[in-house]
C-alpha positions as CSV (number, residue, x, y, z in Angstrom):
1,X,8.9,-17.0,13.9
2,X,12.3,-15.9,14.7
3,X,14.7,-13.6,12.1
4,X,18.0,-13.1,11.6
5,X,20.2,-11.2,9.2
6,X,22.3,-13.6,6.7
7,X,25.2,-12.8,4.4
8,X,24.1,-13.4,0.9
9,X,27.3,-15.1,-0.6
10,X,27.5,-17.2,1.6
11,X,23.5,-18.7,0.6
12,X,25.1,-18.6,-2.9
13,X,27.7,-20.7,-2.2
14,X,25.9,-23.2,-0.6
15,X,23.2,-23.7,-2.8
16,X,25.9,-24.2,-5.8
17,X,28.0,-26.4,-3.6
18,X,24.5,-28.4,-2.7
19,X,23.7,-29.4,-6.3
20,X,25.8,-31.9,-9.0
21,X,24.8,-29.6,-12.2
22,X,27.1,-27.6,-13.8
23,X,26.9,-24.0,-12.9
24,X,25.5,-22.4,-15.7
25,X,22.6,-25.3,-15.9
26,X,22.0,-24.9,-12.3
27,X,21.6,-21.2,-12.8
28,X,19.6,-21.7,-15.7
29,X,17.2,-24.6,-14.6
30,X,16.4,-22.5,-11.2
31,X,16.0,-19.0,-12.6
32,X,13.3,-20.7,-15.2
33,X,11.7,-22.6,-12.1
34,X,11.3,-19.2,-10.5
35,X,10.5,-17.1,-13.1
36,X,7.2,-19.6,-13.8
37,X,6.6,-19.5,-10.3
38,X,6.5,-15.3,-10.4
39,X,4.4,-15.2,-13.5
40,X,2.2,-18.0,-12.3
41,X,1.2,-16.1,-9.0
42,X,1.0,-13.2,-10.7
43,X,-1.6,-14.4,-13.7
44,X,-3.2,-16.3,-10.7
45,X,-2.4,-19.5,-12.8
46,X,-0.7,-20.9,-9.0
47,X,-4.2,-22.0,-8.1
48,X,-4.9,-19.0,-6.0
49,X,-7.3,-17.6,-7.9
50,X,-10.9,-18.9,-7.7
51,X,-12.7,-19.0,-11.1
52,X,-16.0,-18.3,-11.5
53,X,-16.8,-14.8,-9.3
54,X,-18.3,-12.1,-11.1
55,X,-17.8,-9.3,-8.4
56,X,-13.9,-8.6,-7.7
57,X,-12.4,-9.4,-4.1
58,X,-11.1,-6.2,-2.6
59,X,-8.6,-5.8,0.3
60,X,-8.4,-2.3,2.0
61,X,-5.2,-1.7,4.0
62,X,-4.7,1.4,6.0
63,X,-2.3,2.8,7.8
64,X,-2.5,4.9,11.2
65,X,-0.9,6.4,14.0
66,X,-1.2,6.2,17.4
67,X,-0.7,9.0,19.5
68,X,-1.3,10.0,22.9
69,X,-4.2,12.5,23.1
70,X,-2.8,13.9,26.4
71,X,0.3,15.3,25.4
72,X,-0.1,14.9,21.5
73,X,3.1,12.2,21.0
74,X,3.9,9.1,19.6
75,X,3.2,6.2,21.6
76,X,6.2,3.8,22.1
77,X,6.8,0.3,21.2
78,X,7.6,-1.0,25.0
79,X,5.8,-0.3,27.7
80,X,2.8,-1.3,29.6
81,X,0.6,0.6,27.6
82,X,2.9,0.5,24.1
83,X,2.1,-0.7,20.8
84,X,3.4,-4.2,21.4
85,X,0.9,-4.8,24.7
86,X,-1.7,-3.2,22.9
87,X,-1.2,-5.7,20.2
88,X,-0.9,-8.9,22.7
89,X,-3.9,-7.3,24.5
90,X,-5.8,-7.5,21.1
91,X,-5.0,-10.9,20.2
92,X,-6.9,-12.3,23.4
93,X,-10.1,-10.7,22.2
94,X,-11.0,-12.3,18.4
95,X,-10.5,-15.6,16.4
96,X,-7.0,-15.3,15.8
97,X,-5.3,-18.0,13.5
98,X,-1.5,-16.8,13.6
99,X,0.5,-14.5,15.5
100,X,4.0,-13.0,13.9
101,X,6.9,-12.3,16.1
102,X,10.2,-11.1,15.2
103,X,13.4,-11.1,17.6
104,X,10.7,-12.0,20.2
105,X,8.5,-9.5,19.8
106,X,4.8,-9.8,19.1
107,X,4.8,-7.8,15.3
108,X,1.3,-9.2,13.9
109,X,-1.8,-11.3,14.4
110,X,-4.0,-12.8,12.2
111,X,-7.6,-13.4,11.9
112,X,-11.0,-13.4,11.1
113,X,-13.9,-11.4,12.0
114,X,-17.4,-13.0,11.7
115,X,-20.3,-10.3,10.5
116,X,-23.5,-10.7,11.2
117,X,-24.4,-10.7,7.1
118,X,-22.6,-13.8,6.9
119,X,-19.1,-13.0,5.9
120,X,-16.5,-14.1,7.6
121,X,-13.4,-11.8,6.8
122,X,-9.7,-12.2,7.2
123,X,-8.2,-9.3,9.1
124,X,-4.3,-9.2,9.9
125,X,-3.4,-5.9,12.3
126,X,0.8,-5.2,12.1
127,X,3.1,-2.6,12.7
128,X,5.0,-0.6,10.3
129,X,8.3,0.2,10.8
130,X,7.8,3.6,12.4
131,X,4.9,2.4,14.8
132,X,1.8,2.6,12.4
133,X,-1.1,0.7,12.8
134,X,-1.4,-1.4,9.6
135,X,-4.9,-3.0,9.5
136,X,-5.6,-5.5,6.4
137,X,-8.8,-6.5,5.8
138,X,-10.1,-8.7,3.3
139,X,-10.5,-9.7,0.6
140,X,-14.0,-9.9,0.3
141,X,-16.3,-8.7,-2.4
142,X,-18.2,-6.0,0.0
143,X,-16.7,-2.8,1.2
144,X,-19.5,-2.2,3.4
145,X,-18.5,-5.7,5.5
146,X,-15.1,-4.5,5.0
147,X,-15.9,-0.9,6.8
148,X,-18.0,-2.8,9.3
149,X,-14.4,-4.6,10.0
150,X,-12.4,-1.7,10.4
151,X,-14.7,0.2,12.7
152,X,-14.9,-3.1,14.8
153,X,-11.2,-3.5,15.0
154,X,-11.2,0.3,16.1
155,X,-13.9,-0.2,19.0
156,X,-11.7,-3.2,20.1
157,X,-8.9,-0.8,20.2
158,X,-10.3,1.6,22.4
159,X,-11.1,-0.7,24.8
160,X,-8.3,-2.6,25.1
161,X,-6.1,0.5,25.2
162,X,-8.6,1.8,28.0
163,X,-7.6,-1.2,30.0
164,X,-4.6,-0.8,29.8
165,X,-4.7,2.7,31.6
166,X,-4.2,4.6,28.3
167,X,-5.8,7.7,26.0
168,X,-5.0,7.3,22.6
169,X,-5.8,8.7,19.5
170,X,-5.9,6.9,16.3
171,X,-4.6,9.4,13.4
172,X,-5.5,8.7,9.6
173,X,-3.3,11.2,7.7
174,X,-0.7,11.0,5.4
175,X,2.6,11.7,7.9
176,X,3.1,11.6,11.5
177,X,1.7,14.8,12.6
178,X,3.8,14.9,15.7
179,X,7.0,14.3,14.1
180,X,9.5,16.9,13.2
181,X,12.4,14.9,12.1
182,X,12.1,11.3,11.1
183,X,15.1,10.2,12.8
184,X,13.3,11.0,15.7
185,X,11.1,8.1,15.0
186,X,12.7,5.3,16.6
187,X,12.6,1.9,14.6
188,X,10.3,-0.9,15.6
189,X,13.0,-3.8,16.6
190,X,12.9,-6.3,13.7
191,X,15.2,-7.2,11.0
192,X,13.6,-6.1,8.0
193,X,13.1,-2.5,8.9
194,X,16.6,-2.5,9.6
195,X,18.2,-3.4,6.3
196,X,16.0,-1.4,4.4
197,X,16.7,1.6,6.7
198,X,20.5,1.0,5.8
199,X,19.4,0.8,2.4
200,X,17.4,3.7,2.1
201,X,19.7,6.2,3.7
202,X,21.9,6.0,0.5
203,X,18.7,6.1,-2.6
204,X,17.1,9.6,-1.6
205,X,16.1,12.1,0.8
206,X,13.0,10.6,1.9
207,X,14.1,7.3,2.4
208,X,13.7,7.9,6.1
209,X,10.4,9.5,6.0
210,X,8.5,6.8,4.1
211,X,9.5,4.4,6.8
212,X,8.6,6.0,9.2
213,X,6.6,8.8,9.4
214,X,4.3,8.1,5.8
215,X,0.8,6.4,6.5
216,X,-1.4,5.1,3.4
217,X,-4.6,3.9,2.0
218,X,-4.2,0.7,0.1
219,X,-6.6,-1.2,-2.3
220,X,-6.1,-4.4,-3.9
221,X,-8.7,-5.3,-6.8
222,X,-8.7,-9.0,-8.2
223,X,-8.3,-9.4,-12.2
224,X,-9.6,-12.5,-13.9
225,X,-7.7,-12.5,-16.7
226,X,-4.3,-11.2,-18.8
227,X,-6.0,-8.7,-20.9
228,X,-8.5,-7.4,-18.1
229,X,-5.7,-6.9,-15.6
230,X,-3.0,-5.2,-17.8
231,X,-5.7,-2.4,-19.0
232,X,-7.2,-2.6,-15.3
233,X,-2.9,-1.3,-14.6
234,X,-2.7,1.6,-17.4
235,X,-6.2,3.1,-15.8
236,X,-4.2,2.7,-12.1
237,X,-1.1,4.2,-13.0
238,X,-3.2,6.9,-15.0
239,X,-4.9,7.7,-12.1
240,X,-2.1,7.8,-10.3
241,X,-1.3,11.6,-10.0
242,X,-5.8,11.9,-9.5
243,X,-5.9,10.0,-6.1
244,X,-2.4,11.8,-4.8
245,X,-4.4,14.6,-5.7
246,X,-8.0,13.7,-4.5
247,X,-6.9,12.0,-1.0
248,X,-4.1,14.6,-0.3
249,X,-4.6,14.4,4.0
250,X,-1.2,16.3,5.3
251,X,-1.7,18.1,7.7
252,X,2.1,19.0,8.8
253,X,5.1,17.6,7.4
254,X,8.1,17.6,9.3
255,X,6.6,20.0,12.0
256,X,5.4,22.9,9.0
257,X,2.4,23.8,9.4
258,X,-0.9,23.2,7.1
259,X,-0.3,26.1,5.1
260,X,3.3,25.8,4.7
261,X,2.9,21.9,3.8
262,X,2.5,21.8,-0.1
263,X,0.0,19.9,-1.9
264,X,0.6,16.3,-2.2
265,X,3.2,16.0,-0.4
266,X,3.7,12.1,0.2
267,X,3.7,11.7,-3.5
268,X,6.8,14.0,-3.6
269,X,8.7,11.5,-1.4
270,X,8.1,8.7,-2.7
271,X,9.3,10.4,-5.8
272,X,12.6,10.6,-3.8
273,X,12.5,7.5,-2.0
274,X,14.1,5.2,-4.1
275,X,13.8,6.7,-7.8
276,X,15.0,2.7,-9.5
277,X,11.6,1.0,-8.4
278,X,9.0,3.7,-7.8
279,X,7.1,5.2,-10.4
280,X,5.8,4.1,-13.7
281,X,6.6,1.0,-15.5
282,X,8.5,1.5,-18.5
283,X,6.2,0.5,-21.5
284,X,3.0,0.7,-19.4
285,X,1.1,2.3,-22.1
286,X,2.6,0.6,-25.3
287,X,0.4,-1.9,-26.8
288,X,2.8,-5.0,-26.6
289,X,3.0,-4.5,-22.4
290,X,2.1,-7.9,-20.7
291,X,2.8,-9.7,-17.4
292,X,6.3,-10.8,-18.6
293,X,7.0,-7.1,-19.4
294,X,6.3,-6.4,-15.9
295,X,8.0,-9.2,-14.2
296,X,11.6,-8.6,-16.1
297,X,11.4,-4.9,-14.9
298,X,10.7,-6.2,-11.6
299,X,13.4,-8.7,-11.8
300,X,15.5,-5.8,-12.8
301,X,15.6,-4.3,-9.0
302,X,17.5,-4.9,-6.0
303,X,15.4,-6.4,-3.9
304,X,16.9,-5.3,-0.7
305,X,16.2,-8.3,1.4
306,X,14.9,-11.4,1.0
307,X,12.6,-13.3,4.0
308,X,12.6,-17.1,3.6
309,X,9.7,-19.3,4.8
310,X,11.7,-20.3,8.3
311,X,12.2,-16.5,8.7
312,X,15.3,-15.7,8.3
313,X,15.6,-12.5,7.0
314,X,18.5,-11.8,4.3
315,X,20.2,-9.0,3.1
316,X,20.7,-9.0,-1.0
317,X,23.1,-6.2,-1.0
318,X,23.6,-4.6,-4.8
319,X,22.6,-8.4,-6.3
320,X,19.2,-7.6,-9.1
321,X,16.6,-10.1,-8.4
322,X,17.0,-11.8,-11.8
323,X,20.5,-12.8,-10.6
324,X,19.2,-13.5,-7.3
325,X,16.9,-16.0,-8.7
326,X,20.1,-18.1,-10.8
327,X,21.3,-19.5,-7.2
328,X,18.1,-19.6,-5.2
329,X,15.2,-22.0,-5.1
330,X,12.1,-20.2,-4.4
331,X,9.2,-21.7,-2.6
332,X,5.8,-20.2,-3.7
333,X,5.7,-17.7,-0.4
334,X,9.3,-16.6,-1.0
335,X,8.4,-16.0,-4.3
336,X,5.3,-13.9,-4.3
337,X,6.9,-11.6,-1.2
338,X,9.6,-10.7,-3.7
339,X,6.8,-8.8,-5.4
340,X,6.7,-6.2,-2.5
341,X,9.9,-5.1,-3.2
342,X,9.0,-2.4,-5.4
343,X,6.6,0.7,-5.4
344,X,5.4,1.9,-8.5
345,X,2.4,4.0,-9.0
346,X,0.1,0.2,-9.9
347,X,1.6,-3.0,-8.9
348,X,0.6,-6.5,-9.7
349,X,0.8,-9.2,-6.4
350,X,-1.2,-12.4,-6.2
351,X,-3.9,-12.3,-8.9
352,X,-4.2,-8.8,-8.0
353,X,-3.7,-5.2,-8.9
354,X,-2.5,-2.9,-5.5
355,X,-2.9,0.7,-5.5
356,X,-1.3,2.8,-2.9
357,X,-1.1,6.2,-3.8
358,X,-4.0,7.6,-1.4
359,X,-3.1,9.0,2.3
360,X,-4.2,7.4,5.1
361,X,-8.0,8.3,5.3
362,X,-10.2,7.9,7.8
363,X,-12.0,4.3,8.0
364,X,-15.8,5.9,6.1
365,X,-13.5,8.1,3.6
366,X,-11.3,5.3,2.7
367,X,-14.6,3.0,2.5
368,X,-15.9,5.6,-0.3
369,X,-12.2,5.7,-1.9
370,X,-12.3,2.4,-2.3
371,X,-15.4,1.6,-3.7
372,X,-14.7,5.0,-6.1
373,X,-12.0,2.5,-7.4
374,X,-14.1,-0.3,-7.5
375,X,-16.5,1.5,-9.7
376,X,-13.9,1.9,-12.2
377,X,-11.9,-1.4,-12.2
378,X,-14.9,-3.4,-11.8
379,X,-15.0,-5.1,-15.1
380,X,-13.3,-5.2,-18.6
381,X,-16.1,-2.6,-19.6
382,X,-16.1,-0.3,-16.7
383,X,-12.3,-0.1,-17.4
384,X,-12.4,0.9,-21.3
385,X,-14.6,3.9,-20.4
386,X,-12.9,5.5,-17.9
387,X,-9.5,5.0,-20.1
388,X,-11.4,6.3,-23.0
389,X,-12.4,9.5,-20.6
390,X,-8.7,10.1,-20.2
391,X,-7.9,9.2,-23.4
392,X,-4.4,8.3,-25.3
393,X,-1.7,9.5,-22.8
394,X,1.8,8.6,-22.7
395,X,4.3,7.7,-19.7
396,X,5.9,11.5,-20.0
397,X,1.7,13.1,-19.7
398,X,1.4,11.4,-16.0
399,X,4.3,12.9,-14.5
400,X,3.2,16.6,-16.2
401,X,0.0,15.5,-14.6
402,X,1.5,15.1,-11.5
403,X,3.2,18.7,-11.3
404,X,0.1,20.3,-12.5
405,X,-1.8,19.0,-9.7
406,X,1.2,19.9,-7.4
407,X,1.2,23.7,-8.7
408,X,-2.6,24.1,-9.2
409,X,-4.8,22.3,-7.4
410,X,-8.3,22.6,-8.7
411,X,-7.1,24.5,-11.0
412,X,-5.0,22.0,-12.9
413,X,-5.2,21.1,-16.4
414,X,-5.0,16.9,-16.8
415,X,-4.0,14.9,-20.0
416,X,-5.5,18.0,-21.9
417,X,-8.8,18.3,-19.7
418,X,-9.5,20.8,-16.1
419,X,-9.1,18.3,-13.4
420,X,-12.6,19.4,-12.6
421,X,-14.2,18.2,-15.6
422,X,-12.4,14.8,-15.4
423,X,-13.0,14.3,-11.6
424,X,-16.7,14.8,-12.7
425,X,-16.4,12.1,-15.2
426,X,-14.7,9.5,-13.4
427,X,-17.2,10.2,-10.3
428,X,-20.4,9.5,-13.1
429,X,-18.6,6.5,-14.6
430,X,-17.5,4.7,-10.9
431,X,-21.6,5.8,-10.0
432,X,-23.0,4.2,-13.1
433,X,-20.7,0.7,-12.7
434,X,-21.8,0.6,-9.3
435,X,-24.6,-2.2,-8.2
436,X,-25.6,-2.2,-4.9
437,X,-27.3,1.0,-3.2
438,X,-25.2,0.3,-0.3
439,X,-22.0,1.1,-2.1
440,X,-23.4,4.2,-3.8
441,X,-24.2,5.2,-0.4
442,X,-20.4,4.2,1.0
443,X,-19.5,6.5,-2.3
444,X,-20.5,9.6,-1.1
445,X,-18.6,9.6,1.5
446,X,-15.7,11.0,-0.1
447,X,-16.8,12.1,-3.2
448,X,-19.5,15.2,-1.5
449,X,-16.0,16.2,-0.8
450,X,-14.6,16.5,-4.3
451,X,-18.1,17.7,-5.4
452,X,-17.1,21.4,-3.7
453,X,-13.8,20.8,-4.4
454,X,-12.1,20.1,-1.6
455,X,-9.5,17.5,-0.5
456,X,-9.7,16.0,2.5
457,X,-6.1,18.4,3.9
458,X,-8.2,21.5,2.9
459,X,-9.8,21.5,6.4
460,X,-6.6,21.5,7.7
461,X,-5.5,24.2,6.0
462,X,-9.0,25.8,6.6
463,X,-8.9,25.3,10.5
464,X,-5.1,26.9,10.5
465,X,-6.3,29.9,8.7
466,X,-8.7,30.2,11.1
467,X,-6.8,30.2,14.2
468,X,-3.9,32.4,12.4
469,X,-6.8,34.8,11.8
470,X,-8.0,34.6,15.1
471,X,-11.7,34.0,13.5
């Protein structure tokens, strides 16, 4: 798959020269053919959805970086031992189904990994635009065959890397520990990281960062329904400023130190990232809020670029994606990656509700983060009690929630509650939704941690101390 940038107007033109309607029933006719198509994916109306399952499908994508545990740096895209022949190294070794390449270069491969309890789980292992390791897997109904996944992909990683002649370190935190600039980060050679970097150095301070340096945990929870998956998006974006909070893992941003980091500190760039699609939804919380509320505020962004199914990448410039859609035909794929183009706190995608506000955690933690959230998104009921443990908030409490955790830790006071108390509760409620013993298990993997309130940064901070003391 080859990509190329490609001017916009001149896509535009074409596609109005290309048809015998008049413009403005053109426009019309293929903005309502796309806008069906968006809603469709996102109600899971498209067919995508399978009917029928009582347990959610869950995908877990994390985010890592590799670094060399010699010397303690990045390692670089080319080379004999670099990300890219680490990557072509890994593709010999499982079922893989599809490899991704961009301006020749091997970016992605995709698979499936065969467990030994019967599930056979798609896994697709890329590379973010500063170098990270992004490892999909799922979806699939169990976290514990979707850990099982990870740590095999890891194993394999080793190895391979050992073959190659190299030492490498795979690092779950929130930002690039050995980084103390971002534009030291050099960018991974394909065209989509380059438009949005020329995009982002004009919307915010940390533009750069995000891109490059920023790792994450991501979870993606199925709905089966309207109703289900809009409250299943007010108890996400609720949460929001909680899992900042409770999966804080910077150790050193921009070369500070642990103790000279502050608390949460990925949250406060994507914050200035790109202010226009980041953040809460307008309306989230107001009654009449549906899918159609959320598309036209999606279809209110820029969406930056624009990657067709032959891959050819294209540059949107300042166009919203509402206009966008007036002059282009969208096929189904085209349509449903428009709905990556924006990052707020919850995010609908294909018949599914993403979550991305935790740091990259290591593969067992992120394993009891995600099934923490899939205690509490589990079902219609599951979600009604955890909203009614936070109770009625509006749009303005989240952000003051957000600050409070920022300032005082533990010691913060949440939608009118100590973050302790409400921790506590959503902990119980997640436990209590939970079926299978082998999740409660995978549970307490993170939240022993919360239980003597700690984050998972606090041992950085704790280890720093230490040293600084000489102890």
């Amino acid at each position: 798959m080859s990509a190329q940038n490609t001017d916009f107007s001149r896509e535009v033109t074409a596609a109005m020269q290309n048809s015998d309607m008049p413009s403005s029933t053109y426009e019309s006719s293929t903005y309502e053919r796309n806008h069906f198509t968006l809603l469709s994916i996102l109600r899971g109306t498209d067919g995508s959805r399978t009917p029928g399952r009582d347990e959610p499908q869950l995908t877990l994508r994390l985010e890592r970086i590799f670094l060399d545990r010699a010397t303690g740096t990045r390692v670089p895209f080319e080379g004999e031992a670099g990300l890219e022949a680490l990557l072509k190294a890994l593709s010999q070794t499982w079922q893989v189904f599809e490899t991704q390449s961009f301006e020749g270069h091997l970016m992605g491969i995709y698979g499936r990994m065969a467990l030994g309890n019967g599930y056979l789980v798609p896994l697709f292992v890329s590379l973010g635009a500063g170098g990270q390791l992004v490892c999909k897997a799922g979806p699939c109904p169990s976290v514990e065959s979707l850990l099982a996944v990870v740590e095999a992909l890891d194993r394999q990683l080793h190895v391979e890397a050992t073959k190659l002649g190299a030492n490498y370190d795979l690092v779950a935190e929130g930002y690039n520990p050995a980084v103390s600039s971002p534009l030291d980060v050099a960018l991974i050679p394909r065209a989509r990281w380059a438009i949005l970097n020329a995009h982002l150095g004009s919307t915010g301070r940390y533009g750069r960062d995000v891109m490059r340096c920023a790792c994450s945990t991501g979870v993606s929870i199925s709905h089966s329904g309207d109703h289900d998956a809009i409250q299943a998006f007010r108890l996400a974006t609720a949460l929001a400023p909680i899992l900042c909070f409770l999966t804080d893992n910077v150790r050193s941003f921009r070369g500070a130190g642990a103790r000279r980091t502050q608390r949460m500190v990925r949250s406060v760039m994507w914050e200035d990232f790109d202010r226009t699609r980041c953040g809460i939804v307008p309306g989230t919380f107001d009654s009449n809020f549906t899918f159609e509320t959320y598309l036209n505020w999606v279809e209110s962004k820029q969406p930056i670029l624009f990657e067709s199914d032959d891959g050819t990448v294209l540059s949107t410039g300042k166009v919203v994606l509402s206009d966008f859609m007036r002059t282009h035909r969208l096929s189904r794929n085209e349509a449903a990656h428009l709905l990556h183009n924006v990052y707020p706190y919850a995010r609908f995608t294909e018949h599914t509700l993403q979550i991305s506000q935790a740091d990259s955690l290591r593969p067992r933690m992120a394993a009891g983060y995600l099934t923490f959230l899939k205690g509490l998104l589990r079902n219609e009921r599951s979600v009604a009690t955890a909203l009614s443990a936070i109770g009625s908030i509006r749009e303005s409490d989240v952000a003051d929630a957000m600050r409070s955790l920022r300032k005082y830790g533990w010691g913060a006071t949440v939608y009118g509650q100590p973050v302790t108390t409400l921790v506590d509760k959503l902990v119980y409620l997640s436990r209590s939704s939970l079926i299978d013993p082998t999740d409660l298990r995978i549970l307490s993997g993170i939240t022993e941690l919360w239980e003597v309130r700690m984050v998972p940064r606090d041992a950085f901070v704790h280890q720093e101390t230490k040293e600084v003391r000489g102890w």
